[in-house]
C-alpha atoms as one frame of an Amber mdcrd trajectory, in Angstrom:
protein
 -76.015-225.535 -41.785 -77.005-222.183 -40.645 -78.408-220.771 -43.463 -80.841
-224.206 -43.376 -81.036-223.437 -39.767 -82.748-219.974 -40.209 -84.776-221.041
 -43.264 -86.259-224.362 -40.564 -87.058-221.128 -38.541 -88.620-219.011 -41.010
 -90.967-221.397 -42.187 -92.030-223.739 -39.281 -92.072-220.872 -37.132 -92.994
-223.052 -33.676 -91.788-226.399 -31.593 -92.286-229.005 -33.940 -93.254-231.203
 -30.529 -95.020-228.836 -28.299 -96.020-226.175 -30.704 -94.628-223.463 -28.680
 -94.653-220.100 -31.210 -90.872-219.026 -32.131 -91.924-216.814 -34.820 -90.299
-214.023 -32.498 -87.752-216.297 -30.214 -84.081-214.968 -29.886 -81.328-217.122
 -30.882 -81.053-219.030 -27.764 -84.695-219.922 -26.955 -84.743-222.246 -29.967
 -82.454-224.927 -31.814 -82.706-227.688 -35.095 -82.292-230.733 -33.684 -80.842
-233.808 -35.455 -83.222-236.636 -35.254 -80.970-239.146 -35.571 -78.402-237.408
 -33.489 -75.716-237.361 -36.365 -74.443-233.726 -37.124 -72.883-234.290 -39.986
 -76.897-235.689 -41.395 -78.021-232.441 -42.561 -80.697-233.322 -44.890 -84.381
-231.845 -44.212 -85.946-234.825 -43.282 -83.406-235.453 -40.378 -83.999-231.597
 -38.954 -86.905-230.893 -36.443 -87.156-226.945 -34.985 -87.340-227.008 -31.116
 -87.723-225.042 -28.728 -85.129-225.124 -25.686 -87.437-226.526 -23.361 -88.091
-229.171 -25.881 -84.692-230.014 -27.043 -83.437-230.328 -23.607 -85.942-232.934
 -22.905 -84.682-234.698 -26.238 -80.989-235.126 -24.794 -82.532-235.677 -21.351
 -80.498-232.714 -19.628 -82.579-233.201 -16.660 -80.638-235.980 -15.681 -77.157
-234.231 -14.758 -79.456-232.425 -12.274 -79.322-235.233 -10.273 -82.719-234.957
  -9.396
């Protein structure tokens, strides 16, 4: 998974939902996402490239906030 990871990256290069540029992002300001939130699905066309911001959103991480 991490070498498709890092090819996702090389070639989408930006947030597949806000279109934020990673081209340059470190390690943790970007992730593949499942789509179908199954991480053992690692075919192509269940990968998206997100950016943190983006991916939290996804899993709704806002709620534990208790906000």
């Amino acid at each position: 998974f991490m070498r498709i990871r890092r090819q996702i990256k090389d070639t989408v290069r930006s947030c597949e939902k806000c279109g934020k540029d990673l081209q340059s992002a470190g390690r943790y300001e970007w992730c593949v996402h499942h789509i179908n939130h199954d991480r053992t699905c690692n075919e192509r066309s269940n990968l998206i490239l997100l950016c943190k911001r983006c991916h939290q959103i996804e899993h709704e991480c806002y709620k534990a906030l208790n906000v």
